[in-house]
N, CA, C and O atoms as CSV, one atom per row, in Angstrom:
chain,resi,resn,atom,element,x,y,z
A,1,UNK,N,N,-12.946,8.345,-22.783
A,1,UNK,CA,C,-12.989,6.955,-22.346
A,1,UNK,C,C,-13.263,6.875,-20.843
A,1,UNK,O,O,-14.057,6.095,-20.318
A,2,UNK,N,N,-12.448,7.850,-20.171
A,2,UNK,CA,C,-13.152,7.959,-18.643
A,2,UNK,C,C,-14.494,8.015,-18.201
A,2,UNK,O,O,-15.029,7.580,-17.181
A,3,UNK,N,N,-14.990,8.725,-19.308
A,3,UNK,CA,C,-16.620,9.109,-18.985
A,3,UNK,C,C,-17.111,8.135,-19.421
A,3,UNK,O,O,-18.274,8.482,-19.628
A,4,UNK,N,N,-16.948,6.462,-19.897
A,4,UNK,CA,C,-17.772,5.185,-19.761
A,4,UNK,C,C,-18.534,5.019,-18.113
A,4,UNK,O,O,-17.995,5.309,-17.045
A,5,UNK,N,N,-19.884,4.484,-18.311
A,5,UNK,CA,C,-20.018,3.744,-17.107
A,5,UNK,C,C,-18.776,3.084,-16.246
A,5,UNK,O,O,-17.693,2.699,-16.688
A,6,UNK,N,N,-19.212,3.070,-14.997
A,6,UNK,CA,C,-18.817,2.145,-14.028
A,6,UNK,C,C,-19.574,2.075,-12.939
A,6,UNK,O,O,-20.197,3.003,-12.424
A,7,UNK,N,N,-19.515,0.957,-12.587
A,7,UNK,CA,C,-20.309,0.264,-11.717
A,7,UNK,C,C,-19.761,-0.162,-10.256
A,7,UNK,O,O,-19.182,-1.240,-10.393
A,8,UNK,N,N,-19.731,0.169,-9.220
A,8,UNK,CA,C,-19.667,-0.691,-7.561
A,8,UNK,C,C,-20.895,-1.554,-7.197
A,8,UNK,O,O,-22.092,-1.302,-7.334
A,9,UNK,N,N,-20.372,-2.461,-6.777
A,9,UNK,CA,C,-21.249,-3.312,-6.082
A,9,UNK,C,C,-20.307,-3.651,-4.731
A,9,UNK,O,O,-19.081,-3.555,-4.775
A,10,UNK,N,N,-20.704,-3.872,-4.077
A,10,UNK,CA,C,-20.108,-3.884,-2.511
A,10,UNK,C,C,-20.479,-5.167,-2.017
A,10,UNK,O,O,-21.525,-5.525,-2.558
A,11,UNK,N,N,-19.945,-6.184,-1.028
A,11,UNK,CA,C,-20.580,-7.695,-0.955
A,11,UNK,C,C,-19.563,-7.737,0.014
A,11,UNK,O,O,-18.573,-7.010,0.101
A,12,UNK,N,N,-19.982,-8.840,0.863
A,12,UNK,CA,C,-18.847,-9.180,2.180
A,12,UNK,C,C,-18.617,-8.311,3.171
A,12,UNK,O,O,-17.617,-8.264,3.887
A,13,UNK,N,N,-19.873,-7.401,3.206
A,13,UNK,CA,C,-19.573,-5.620,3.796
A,13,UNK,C,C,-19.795,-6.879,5.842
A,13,UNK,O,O,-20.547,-7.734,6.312
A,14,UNK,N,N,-18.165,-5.842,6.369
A,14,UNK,CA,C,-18.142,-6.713,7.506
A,14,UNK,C,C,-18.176,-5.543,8.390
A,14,UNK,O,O,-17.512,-4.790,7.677
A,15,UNK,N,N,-18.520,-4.710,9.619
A,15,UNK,CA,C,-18.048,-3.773,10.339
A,15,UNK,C,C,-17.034,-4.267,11.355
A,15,UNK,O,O,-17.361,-5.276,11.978
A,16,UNK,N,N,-15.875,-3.728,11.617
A,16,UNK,CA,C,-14.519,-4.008,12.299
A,16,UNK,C,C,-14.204,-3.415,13.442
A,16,UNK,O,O,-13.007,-3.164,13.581
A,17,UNK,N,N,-15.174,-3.012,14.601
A,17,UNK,CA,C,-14.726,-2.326,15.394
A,17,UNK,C,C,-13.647,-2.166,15.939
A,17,UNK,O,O,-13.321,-1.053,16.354
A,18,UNK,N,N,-13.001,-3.044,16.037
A,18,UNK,CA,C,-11.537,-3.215,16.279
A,18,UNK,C,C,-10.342,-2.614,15.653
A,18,UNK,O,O,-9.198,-2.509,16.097
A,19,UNK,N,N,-10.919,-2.192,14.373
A,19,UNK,CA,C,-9.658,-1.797,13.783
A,19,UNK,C,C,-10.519,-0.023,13.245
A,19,UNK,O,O,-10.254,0.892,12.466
A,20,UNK,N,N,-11.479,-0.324,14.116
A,20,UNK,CA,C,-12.687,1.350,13.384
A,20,UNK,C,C,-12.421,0.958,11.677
A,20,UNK,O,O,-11.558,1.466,10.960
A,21,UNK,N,N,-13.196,0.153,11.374
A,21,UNK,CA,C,-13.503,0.520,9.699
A,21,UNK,C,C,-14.899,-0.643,9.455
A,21,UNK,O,O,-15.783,-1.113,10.172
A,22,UNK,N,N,-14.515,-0.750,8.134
A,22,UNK,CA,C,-15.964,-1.179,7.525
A,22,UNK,C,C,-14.876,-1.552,6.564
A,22,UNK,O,O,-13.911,-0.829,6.314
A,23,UNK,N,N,-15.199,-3.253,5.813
A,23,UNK,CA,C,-13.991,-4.247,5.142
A,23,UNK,C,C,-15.271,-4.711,4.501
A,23,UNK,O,O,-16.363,-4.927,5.028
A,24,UNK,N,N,-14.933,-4.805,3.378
A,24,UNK,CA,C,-15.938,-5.468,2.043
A,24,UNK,C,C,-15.072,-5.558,0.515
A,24,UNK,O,O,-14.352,-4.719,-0.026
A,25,UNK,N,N,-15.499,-7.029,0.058
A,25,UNK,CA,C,-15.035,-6.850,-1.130
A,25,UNK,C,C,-15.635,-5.834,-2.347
A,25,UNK,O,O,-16.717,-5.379,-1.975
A,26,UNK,N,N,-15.268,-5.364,-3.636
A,26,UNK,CA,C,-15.237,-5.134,-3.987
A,26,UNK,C,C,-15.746,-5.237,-5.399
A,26,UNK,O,O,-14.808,-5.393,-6.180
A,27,UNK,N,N,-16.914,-5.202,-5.976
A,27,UNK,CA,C,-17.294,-5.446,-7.607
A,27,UNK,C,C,-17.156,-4.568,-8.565
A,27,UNK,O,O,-18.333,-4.261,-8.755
A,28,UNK,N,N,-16.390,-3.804,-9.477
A,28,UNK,CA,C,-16.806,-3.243,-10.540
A,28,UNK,C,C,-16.818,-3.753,-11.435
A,28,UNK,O,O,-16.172,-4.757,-11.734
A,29,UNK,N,N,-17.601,-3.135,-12.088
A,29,UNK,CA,C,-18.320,-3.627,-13.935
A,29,UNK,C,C,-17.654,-2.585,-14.490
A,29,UNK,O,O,-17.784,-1.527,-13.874
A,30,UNK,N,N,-16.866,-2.554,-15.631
A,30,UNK,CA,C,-16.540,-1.601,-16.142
A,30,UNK,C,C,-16.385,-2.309,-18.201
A,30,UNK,O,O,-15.474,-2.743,-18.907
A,31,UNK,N,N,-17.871,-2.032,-18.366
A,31,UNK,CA,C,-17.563,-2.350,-19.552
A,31,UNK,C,C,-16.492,-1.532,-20.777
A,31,UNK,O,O,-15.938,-0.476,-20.471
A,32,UNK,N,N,-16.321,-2.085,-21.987
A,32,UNK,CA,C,-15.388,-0.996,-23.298
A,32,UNK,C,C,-14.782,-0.018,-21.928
A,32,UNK,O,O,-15.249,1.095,-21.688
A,33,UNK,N,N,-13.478,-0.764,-20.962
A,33,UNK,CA,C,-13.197,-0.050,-20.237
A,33,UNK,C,C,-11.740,-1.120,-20.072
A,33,UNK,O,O,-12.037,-2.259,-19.710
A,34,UNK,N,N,-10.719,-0.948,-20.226
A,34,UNK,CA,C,-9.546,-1.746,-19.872
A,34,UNK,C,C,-9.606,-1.770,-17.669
A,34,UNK,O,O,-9.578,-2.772,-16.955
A,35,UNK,N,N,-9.654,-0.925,-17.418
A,35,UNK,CA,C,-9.202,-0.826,-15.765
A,35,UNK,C,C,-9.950,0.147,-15.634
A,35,UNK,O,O,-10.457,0.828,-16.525
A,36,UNK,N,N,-10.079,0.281,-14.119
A,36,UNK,CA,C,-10.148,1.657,-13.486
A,36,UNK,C,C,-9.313,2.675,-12.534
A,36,UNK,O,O,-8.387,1.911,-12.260
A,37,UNK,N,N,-9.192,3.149,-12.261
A,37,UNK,CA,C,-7.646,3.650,-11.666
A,37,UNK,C,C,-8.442,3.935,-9.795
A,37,UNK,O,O,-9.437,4.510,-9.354
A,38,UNK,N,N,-7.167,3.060,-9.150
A,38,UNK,CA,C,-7.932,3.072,-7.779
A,38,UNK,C,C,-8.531,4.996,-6.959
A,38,UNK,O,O,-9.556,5.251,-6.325
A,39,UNK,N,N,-7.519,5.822,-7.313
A,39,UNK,CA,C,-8.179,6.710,-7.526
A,39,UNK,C,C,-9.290,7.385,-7.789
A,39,UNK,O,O,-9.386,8.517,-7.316
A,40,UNK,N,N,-10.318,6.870,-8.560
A,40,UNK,CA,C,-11.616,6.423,-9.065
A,40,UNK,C,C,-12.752,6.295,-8.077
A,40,UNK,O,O,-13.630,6.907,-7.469
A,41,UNK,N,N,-12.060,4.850,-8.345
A,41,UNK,CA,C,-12.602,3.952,-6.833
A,41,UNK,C,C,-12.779,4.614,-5.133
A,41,UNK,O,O,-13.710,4.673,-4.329
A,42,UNK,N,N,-11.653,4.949,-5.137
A,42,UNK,CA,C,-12.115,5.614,-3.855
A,42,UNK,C,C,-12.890,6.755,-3.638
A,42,UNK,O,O,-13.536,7.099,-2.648
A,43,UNK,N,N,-12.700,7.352,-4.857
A,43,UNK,CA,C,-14.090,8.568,-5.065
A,43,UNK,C,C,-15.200,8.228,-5.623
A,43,UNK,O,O,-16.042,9.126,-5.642
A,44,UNK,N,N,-15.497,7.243,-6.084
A,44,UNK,CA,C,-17.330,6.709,-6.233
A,44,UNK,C,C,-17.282,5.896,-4.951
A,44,UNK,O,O,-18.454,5.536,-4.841
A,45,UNK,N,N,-16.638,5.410,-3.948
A,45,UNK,CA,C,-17.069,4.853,-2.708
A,45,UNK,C,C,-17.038,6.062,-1.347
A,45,UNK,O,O,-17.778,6.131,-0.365
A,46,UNK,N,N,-16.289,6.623,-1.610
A,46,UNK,CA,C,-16.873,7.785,-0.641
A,46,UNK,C,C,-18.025,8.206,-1.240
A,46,UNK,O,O,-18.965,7.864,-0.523
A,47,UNK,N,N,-18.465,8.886,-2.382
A,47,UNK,CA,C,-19.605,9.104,-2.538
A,47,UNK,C,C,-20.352,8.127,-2.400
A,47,UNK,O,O,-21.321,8.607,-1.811
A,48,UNK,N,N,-20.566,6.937,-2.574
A,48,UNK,CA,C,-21.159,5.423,-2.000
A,48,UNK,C,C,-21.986,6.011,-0.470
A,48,UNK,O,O,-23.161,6.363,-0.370
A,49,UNK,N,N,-21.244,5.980,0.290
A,49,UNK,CA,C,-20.826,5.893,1.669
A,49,UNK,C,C,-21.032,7.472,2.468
A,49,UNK,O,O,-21.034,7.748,3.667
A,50,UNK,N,N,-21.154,8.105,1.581
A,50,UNK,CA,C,-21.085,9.504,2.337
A,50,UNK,C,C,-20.017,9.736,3.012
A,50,UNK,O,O,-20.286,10.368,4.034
A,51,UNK,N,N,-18.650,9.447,2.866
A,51,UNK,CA,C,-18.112,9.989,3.826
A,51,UNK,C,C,-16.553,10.285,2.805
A,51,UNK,O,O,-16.517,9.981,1.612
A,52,UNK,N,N,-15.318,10.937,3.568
A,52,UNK,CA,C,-14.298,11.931,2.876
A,52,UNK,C,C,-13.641,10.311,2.070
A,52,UNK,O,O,-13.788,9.117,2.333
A,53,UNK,N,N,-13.002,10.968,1.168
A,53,UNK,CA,C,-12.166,10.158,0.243
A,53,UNK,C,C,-11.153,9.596,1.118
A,53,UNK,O,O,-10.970,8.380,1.172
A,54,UNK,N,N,-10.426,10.507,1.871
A,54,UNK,CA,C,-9.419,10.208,2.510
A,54,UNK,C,C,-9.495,8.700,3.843
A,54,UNK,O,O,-8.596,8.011,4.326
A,55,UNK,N,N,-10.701,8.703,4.003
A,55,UNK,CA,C,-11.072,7.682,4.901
A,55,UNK,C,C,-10.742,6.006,3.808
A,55,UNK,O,O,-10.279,4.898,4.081
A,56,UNK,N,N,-11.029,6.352,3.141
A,56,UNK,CA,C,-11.391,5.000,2.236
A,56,UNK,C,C,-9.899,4.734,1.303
A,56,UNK,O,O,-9.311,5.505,0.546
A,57,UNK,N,N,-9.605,3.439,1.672
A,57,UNK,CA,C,-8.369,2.866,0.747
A,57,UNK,C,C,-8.968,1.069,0.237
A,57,UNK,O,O,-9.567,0.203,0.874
A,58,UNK,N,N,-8.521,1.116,-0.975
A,58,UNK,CA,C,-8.762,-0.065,-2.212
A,58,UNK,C,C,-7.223,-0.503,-2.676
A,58,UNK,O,O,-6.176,0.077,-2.962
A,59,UNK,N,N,-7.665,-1.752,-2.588
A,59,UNK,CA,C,-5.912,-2.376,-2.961
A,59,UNK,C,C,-6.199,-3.952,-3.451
A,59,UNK,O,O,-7.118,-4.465,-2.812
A,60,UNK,N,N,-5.763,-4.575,-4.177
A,60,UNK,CA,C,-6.024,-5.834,-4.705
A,60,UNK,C,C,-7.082,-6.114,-5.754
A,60,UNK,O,O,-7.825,-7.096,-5.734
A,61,UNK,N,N,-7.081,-5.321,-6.516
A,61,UNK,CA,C,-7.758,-5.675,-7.625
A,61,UNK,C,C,-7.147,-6.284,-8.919
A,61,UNK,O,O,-6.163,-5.899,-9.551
A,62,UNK,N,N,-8.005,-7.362,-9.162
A,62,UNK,CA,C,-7.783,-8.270,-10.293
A,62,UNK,C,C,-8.613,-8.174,-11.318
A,62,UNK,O,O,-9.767,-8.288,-10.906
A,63,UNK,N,N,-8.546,-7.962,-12.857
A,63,UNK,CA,C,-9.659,-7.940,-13.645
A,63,UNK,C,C,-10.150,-9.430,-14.097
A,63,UNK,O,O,-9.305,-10.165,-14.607
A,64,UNK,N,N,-11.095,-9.764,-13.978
A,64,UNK,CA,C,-10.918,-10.789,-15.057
A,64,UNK,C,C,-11.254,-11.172,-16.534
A,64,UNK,O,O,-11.790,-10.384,-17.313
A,65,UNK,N,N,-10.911,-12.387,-16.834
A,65,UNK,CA,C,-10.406,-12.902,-18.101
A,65,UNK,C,C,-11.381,-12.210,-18.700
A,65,UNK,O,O,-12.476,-12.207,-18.138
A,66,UNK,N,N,-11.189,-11.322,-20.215
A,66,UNK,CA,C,-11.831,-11.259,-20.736
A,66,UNK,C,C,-12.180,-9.531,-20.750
A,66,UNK,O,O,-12.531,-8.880,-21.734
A,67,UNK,N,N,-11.959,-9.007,-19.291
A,67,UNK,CA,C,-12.203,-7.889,-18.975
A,67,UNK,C,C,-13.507,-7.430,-18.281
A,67,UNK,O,O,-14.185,-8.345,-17.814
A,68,UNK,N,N,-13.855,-6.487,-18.170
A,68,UNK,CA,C,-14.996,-5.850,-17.780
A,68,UNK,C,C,-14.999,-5.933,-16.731
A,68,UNK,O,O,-14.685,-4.785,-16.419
A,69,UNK,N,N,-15.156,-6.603,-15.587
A,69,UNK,CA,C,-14.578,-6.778,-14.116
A,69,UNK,C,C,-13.904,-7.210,-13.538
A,69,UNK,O,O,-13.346,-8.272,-13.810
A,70,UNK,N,N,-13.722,-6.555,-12.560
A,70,UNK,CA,C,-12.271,-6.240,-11.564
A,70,UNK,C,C,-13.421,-6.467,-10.198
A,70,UNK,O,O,-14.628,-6.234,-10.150
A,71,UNK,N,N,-12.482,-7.012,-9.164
A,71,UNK,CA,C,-12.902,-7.597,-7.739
A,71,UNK,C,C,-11.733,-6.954,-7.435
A,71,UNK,O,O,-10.820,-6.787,-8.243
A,72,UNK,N,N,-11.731,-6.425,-5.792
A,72,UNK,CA,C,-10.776,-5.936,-5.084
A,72,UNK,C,C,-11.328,-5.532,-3.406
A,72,UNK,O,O,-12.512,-5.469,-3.074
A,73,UNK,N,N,-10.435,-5.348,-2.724
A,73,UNK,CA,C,-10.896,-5.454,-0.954
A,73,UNK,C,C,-10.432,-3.613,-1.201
A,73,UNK,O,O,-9.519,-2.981,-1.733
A,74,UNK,N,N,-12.081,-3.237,-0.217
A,74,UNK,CA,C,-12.549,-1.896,-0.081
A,74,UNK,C,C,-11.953,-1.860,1.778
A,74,UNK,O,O,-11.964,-2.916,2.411
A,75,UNK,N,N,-11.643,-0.998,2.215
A,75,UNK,CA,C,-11.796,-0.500,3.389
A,75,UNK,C,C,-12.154,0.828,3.601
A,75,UNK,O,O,-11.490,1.664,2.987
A,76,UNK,N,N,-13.296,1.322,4.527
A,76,UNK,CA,C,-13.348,2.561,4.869
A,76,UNK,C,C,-13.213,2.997,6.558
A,76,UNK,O,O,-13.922,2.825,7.550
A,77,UNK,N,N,-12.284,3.460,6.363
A,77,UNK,CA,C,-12.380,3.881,8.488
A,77,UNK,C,C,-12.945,4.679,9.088
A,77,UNK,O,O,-13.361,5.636,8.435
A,78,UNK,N,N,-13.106,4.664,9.981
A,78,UNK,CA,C,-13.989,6.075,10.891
A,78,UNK,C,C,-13.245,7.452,10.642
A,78,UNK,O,O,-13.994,8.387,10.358
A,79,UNK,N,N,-12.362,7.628,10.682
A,79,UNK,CA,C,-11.710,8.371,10.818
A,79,UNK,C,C,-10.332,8.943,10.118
A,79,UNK,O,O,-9.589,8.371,10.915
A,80,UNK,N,N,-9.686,9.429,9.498
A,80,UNK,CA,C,-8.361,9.446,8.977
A,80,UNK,C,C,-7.188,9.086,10.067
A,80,UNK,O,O,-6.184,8.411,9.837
A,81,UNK,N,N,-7.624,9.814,11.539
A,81,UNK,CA,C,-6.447,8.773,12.358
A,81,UNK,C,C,-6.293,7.134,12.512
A,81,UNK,O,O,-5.303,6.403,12.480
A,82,UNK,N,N,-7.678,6.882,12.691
A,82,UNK,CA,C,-7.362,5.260,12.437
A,82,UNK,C,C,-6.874,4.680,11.557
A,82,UNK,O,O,-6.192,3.655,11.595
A,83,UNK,N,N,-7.325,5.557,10.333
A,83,UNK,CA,C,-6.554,4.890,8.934
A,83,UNK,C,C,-4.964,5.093,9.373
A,83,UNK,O,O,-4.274,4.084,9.513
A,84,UNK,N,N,-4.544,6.062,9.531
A,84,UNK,CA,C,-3.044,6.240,9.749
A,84,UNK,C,C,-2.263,5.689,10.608
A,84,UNK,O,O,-1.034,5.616,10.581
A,85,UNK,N,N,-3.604,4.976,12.014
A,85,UNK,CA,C,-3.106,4.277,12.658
A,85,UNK,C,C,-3.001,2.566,12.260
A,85,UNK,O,O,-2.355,1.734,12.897
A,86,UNK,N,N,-3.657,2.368,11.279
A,86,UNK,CA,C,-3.943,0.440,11.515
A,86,UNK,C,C,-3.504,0.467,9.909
A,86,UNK,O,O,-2.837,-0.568,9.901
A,87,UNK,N,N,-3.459,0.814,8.962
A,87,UNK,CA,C,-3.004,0.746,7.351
A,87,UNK,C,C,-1.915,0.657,7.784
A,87,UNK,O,O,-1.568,1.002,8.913
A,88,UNK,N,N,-0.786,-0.134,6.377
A,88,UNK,CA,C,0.348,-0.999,6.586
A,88,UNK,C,C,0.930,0.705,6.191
A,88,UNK,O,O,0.123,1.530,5.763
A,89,UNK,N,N,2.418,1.061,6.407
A,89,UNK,CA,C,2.855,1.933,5.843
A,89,UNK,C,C,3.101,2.404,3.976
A,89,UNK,O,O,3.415,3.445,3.398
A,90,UNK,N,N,2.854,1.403,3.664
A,90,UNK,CA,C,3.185,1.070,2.434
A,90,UNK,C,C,1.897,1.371,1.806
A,90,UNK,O,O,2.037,1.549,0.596
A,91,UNK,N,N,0.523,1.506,2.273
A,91,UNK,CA,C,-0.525,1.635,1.117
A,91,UNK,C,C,-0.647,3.157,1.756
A,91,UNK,O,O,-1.058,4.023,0.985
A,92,UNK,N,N,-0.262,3.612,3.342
A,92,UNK,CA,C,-0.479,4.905,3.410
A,92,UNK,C,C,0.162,6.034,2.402
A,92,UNK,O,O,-0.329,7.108,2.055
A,93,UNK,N,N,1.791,5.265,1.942
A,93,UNK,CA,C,2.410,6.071,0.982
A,93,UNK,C,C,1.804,5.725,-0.754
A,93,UNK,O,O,2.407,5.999,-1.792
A,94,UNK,N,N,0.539,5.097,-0.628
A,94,UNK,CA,C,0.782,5.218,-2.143
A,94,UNK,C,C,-0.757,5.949,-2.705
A,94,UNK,O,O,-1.207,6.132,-3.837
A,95,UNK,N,N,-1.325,6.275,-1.226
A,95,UNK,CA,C,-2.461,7.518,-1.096
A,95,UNK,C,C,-1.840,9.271,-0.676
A,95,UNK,O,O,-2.304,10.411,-0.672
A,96,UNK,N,N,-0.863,8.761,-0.439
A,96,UNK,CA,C,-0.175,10.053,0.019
A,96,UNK,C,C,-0.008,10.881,1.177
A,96,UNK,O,O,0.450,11.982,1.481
A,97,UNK,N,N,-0.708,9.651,1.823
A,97,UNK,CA,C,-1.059,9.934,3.375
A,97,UNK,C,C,0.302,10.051,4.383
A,97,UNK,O,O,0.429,10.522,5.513
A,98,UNK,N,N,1.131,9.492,3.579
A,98,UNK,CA,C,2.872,9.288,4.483
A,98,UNK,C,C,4.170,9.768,3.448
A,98,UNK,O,O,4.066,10.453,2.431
A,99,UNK,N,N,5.020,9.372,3.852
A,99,UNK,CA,C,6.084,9.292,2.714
A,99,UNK,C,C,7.200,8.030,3.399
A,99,UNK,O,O,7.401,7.519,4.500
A,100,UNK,N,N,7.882,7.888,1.649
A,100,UNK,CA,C,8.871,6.721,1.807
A,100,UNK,C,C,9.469,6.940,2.303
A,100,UNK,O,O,9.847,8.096,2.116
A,101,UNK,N,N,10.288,6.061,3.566
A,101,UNK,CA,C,11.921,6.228,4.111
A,101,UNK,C,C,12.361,5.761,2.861
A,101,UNK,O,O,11.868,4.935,2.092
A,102,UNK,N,N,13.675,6.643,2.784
A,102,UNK,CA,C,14.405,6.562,1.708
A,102,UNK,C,C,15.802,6.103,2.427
A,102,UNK,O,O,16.237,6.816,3.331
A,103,UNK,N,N,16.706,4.598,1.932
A,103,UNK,CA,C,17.514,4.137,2.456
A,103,UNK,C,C,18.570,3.623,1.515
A,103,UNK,O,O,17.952,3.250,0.518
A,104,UNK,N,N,19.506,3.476,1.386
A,104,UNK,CA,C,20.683,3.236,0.554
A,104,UNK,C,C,20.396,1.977,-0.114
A,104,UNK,O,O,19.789,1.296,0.713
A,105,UNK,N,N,20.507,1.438,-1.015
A,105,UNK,CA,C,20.383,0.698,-2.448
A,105,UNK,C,C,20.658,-0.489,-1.476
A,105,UNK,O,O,21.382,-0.196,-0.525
A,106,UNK,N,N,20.110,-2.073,-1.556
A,106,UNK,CA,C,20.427,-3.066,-1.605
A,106,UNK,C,C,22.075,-3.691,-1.670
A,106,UNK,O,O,22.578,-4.298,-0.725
A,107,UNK,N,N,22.601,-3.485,-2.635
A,107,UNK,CA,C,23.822,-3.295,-2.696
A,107,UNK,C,C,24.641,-3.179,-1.847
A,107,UNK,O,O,25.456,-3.930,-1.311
A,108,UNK,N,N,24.229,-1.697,-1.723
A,108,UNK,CA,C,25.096,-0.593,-0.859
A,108,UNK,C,C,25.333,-1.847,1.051
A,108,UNK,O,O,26.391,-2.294,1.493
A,109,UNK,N,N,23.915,-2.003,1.648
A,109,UNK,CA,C,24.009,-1.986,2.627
A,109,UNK,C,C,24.635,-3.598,3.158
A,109,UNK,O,O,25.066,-3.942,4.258
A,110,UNK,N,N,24.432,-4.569,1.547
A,110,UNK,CA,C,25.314,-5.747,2.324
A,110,UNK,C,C,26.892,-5.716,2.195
A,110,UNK,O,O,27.747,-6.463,2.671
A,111,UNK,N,N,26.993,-4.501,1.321
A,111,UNK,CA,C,28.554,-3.943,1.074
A,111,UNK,C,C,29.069,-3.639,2.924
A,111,UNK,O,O,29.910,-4.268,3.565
A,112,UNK,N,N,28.469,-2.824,3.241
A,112,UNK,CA,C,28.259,-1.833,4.618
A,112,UNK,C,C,28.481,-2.641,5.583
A,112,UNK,O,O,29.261,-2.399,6.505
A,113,UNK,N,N,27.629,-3.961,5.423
A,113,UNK,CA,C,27.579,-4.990,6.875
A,113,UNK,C,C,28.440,-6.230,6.426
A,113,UNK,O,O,28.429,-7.229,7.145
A,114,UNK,N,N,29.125,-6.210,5.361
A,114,UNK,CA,C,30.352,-7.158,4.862
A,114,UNK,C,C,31.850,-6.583,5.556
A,114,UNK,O,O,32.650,-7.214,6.247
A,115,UNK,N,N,31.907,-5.077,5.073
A,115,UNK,CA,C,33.362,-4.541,5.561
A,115,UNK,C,C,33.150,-4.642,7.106
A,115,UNK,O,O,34.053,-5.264,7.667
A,116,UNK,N,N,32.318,-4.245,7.789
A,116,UNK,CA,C,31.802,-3.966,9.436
A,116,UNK,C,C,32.176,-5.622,10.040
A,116,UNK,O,O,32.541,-5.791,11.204
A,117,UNK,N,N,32.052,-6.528,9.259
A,117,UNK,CA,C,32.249,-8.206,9.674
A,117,UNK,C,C,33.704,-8.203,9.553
A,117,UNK,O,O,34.227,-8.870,10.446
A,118,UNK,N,N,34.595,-7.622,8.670
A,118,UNK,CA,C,36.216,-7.491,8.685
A,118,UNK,C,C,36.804,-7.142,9.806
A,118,UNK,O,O,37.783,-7.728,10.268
A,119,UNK,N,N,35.963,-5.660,10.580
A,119,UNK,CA,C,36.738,-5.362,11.849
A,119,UNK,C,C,36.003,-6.401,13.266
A,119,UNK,O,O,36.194,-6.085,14.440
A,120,UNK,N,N,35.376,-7.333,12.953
A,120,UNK,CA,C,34.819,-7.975,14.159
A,120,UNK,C,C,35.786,-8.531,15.098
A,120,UNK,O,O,36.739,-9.146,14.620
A,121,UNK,N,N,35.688,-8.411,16.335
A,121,UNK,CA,C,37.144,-8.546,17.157
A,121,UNK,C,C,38.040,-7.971,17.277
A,121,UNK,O,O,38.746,-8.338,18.215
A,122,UNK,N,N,38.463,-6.969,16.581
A,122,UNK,CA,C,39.442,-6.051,16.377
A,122,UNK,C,C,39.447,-4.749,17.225
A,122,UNK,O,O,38.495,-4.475,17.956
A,123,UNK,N,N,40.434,-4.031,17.122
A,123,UNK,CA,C,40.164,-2.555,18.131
A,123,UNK,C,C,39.852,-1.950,16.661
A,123,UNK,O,O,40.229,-2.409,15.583
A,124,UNK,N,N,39.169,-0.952,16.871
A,124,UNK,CA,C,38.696,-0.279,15.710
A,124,UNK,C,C,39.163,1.042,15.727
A,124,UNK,O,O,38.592,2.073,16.081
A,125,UNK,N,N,40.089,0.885,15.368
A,125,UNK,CA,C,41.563,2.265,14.943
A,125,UNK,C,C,41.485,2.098,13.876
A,125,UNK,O,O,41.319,0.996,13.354
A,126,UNK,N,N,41.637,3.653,13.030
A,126,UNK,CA,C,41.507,3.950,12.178
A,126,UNK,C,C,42.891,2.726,11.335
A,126,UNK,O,O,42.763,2.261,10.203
A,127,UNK,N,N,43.483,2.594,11.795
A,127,UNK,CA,C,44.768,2.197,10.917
A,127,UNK,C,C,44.948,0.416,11.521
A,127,UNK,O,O,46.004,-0.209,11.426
A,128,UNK,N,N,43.713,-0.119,12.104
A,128,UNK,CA,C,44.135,-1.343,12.303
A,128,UNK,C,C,44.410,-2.143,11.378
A,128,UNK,O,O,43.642,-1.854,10.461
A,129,UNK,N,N,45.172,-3.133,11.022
A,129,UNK,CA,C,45.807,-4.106,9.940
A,129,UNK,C,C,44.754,-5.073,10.107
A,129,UNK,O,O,44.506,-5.687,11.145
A,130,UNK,N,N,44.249,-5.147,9.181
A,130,UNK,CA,C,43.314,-7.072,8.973
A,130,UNK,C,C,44.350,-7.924,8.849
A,130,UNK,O,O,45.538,-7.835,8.539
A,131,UNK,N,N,43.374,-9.028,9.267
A,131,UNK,CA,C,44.288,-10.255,9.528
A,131,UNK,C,C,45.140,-11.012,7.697
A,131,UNK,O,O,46.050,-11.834,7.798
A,132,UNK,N,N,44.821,-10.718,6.776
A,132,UNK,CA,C,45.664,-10.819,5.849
A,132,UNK,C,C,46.709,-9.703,5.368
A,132,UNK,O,O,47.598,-10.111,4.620
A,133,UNK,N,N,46.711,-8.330,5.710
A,133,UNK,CA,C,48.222,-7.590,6.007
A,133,UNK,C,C,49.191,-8.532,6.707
A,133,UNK,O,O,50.331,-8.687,6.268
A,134,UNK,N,N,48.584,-9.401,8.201
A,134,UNK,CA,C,49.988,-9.859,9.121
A,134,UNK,C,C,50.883,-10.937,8.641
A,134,UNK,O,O,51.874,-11.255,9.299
């Protein structure tokens, strides 16, 4: 099923000096094809483009009704530092270019900054009494 056609078409192609890349939306045709996996995508647009996979990140794709195409915003940068410099952290980790901070559960941290509001004003000894002990 992978080995169906697919199709790029490129449109809205803008050059960004400012941010070093090249910003264009995105066309594939992908007929008797549910999706394409952005993975994909960024390897028929480097080959597009001539240039490394790693430069090029795809994010926002929608198929529409019916199927067969998907629209989505292409970026390719000059460089892999620029990418690492101007990409949000969040699409660098889901190319693999970064990794997640990993931080204690939701939960956990309004638990953390609830008890920390108990000793507010207080001397912070291990054994101070809150104000409902007195």
């Amino acid at each position: 099923m992978a080995d169906s056609q697919v199709t790029l078409r490129t449109r809205k192609f803008i050059r960004n000096p400012l941010l070093a890349r090249r910003q264009m939306v995105v066309d594939v045709l992908h007929p008797n094809r549910a999706n394409v996996s952005k993975d994909e995508l960024r390897t028929k647009l480097s080959e597009l483009y001539k240039i490394s996979k790693d430069q090029v990140q795809v994010f926002g794709f929608r198929t529409q009704y019916g199927g067969g195409k998907s629209t989505g915003f292409g970026l390719i940068y000059e460089s892999v530092e620029s990418m690492k410099k101007f990409e949000p952290q969040y699409r660098l980790v889901r190319v693999g270019m970064a990794t997640k901070a990993e931080k204690a559960s939701r939960q956990q941290r309004k638990q953390r900054k609830n008890r920390a509001k108990e000793h507010r004003g207080t001397a912070k000894t291990k054994g101070a009494k809150s104000k409902k002990d007195k």
